[in-house]
C-alpha positions in Angstrom: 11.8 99.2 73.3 10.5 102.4 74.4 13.9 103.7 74.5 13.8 102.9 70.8 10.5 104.9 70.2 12.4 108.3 71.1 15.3 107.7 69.3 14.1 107.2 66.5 11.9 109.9 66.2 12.2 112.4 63.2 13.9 109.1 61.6 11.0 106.4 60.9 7.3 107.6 60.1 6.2 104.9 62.1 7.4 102.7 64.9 5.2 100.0 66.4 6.6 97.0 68.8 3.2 94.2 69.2 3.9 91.3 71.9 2.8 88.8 68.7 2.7 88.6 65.2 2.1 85.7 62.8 4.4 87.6 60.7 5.6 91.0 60.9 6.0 91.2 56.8 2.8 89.8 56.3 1.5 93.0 58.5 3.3 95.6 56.9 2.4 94.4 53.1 -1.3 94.1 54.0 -0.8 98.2 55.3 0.6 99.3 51.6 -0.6 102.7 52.1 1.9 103.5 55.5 4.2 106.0 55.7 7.5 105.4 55.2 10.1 104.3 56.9 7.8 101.7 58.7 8.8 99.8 61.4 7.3 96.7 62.9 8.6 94.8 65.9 7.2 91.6 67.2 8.5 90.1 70.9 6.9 86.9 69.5 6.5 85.6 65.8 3.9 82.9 65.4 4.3 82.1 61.7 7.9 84.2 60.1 8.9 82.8 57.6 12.9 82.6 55.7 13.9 82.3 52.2 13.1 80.0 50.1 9.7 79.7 52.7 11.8 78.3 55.5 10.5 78.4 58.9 11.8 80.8 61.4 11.1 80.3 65.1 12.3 81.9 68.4 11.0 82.0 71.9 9.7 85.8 73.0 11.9 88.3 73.5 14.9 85.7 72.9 15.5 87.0 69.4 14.7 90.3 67.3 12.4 90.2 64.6 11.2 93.1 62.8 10.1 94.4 59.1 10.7 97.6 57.6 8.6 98.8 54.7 10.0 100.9 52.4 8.9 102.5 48.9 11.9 102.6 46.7 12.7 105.0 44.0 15.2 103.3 42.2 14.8 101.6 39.0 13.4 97.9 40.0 16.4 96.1 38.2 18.4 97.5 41.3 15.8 96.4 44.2 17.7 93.1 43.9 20.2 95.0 46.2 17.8 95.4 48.9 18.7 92.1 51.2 22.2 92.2 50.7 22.3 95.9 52.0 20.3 95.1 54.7 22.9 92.4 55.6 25.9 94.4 55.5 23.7 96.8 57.9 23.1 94.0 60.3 26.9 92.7 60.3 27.9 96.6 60.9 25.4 96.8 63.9 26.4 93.2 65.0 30.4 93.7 64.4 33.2 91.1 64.9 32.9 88.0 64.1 29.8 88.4 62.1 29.9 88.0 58.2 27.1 87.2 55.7 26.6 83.6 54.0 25.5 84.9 50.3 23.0 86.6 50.1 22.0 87.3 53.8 22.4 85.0 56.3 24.3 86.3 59.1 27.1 83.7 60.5 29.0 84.0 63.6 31.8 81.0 63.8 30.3 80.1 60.9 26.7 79.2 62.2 23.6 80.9 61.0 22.5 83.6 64.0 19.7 85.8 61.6 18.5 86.1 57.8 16.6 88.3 55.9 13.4 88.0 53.4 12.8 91.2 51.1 8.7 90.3 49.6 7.8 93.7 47.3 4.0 94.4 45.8 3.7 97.1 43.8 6.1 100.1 44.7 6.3 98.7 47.9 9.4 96.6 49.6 9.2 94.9 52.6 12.6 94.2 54.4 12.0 91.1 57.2 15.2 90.5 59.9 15.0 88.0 62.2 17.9 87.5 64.6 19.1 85.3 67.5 20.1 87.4 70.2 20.0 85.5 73.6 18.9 82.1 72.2 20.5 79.2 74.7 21.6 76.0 72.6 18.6 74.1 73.8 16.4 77.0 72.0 17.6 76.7 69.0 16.5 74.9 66.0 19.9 72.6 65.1 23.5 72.9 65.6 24.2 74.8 62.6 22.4 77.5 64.7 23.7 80.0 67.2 22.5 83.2 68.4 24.4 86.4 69.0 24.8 86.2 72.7 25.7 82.5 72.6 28.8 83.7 69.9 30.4 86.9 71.8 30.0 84.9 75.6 28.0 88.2 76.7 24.7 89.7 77.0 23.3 91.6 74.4 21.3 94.6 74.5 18.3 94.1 72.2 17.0 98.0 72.0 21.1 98.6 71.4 21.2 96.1 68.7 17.7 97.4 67.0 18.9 101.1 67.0 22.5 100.2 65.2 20.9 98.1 62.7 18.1 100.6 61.7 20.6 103.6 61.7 22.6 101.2 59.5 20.0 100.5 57.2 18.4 103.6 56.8 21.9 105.0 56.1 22.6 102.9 53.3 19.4 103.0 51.4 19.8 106.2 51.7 23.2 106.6 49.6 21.6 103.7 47.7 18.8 106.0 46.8 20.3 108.8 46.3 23.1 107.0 43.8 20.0 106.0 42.1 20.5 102.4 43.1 23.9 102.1 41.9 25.8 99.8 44.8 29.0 100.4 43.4 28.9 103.9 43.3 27.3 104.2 47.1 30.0 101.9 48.4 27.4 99.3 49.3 29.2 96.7 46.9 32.7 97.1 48.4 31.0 96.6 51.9 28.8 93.5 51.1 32.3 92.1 49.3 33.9 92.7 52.4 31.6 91.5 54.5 30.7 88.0 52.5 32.1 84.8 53.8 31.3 83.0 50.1 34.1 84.4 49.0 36.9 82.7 47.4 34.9 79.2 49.4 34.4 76.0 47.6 29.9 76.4 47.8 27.2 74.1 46.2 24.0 76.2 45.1 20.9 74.5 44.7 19.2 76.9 42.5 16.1 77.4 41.1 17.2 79.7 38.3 18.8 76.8 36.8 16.8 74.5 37.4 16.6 73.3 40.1 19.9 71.9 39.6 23.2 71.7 42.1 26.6 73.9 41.2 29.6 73.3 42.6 32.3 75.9 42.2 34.7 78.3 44.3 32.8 82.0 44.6 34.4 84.7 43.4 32.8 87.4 43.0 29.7 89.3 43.6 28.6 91.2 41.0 27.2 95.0 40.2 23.6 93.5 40.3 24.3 91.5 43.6 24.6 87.7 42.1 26.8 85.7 43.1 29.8 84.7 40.2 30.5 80.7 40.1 33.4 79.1 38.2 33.8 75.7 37.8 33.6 72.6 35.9 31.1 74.6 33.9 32.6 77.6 33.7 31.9 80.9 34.7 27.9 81.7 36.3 26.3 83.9 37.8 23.5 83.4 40.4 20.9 85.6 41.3 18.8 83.0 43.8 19.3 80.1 44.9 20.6 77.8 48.2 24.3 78.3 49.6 26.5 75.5 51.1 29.6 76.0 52.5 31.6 72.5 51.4 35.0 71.0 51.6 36.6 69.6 47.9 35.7 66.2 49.7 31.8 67.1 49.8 31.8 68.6 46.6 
C-alpha cells in the first residue's frame, strides 16, 4: 500500500492504510472536519457493515475495504447518485465480467464479490467499498459469494485494484460535480445503464419505501435520479431503496 501513498499524491488530501478497523466509515464520519478527498484503508475490518445493516466480513488482507469521505457540492436531491457512481467506478477498475446488481453490488458470474454503503451527516458523504479480492471458497460467507480472484482464475494485485478504482471514482465525481450533479449530462447514467445486470431481468424488491412489501416485475430502466423503474402486475414504479433478487418467472 505504500506504493499507493505516492501515487496518489497531489490526488487525495489524505491517505491512511490501519492493520484494523471496526469500521472504516464509522472512522471517517466521526473525523467530519478532514480534508477532502479522504481515504481510509483497513487490512482488517472488525465490525463493516452492508446495506440494509448487513454484515460484511473478510479475513486480513484477503479483501479491500476502504471509505472515502467526500463533501459534495451538488444539490442533495442528486447525492442519491453517489453509490451507483461508485459502482460503475469499481466495475471500470475491476473489468470483464463484472457488472453491478442494482444499486451496487458488484457480481462476477453472477455472485456477489463487493458492495458499497454511502452514510452522509451534514455536508459530509461517506463512500464505504468492500471487496473480495483473493477470498478462497472456504472464506467466504455462502455460495452466492465469490471474490475477484476466485472469478478471473488469477491473482490480483490489491494496490493495482485500489489505484484504478480511486482514479475511477475521483474521475467521475468529478464530472458529476462539475455537471452540478446531473448524471445524464456527465455520462455517469449511460455508464451505470451499461453496467447494470437488473436490466431487462425478471427481480423481486423487498422494499422499504413501500412498505415493506415484495414487487415482482422485469427492470427496465434506471432513471435520471438513479431508481430503479418496475413494471408489472402493478404497473409502472419506481424504486429508490430497497432489496434486489435476481428470479426466474417460476420463483416469481
Amino acid at each position: 500500500m505504500a506504493r499507493a501513498r505516492t501515487a496518489l499524491a497531489g490526488t487525495v488530501a489524505e491517505f491512511e492504510v490501519v492493520d484494523e478497523s471496526p469500521s472504516t466509515n464509522a472512522d471517517l464520519l466521526a473525523r467530519p472536519t478532514a480534508p477532502t478527498p479522504a481515504v481510509l484503508v483497513a487490512e482488517f475490518q472488525s465490525a463493516g457493515r452492508g446495506r440494509l445493516d448487513r454484515a460484511w466480513v473478510s479475513p486480513p488482507r484477503a479483501g479491500l475495504t476502504l471509505s472515502v469521505l467526500l463533501r459534495p457540492t451538488v444539490p442533495i436531491s442528486a447525492w442519491g447518485w453517489l453509490p451507483l457512481l461508485a459502482g460503475v467506478a469499481l466495475v471500470d477498475a475491476v473489468g470483464p465480467p463484472a457488472r453491478l446488481k442494482w444499486p451496487n453490488d458488484l457480481l462476477l458470474d453472477d455472485r456477489k464479490a463487493g458492495g458499497i454503503l454511502v452514510q452522509a451527516d451534514g455536508d459530509v458523504a461517506v463512500v464505504g467499498i468492500g471487496v473480495n479480492v483473493s477470498n478462497t471458497e472456504a472464506e467466504l460467507p455462502s455460495a452466492a459469494a465469490t471474490s475477484i480472484g476466485l472469478a478471473l482464475g488469477r491473482p490480483v494485485d490489491r494496490t493495482d485494484l485500489l489505484l484504478a478504482l480511486l482514479t475511477g471514482l475521483l474521475g467521475r465525481y468529478g464530472a458529476w460535480s462539475a455537471a452540478g450533479g446531473d448524471a445524464e449530462r456527465c455520462g455517469l447514467r449511460r455508464a451505470y445503464l451499461d453496467a447494470c445486470a437488473s436490466l431487462g431481468q425478471r427481480v423481486a424488491v423487498s422494499s422499504v419505501v413501500h412498505g415493506g412489501g415484495r414487487l415482482v416485475g422485469t427492470a427496465t430502466d434506471v432513471d435520471v435520479l438513479g431508481r430503479l423503474v418496475l413494471t408489472g402486475a402493478f404497473g409502472t414504479t419506481a424504486v429508490s431503496a430497497g432489496d434486489v433478487a435476481h428470479v426466474r418467472a417460476a420463483e416469481a
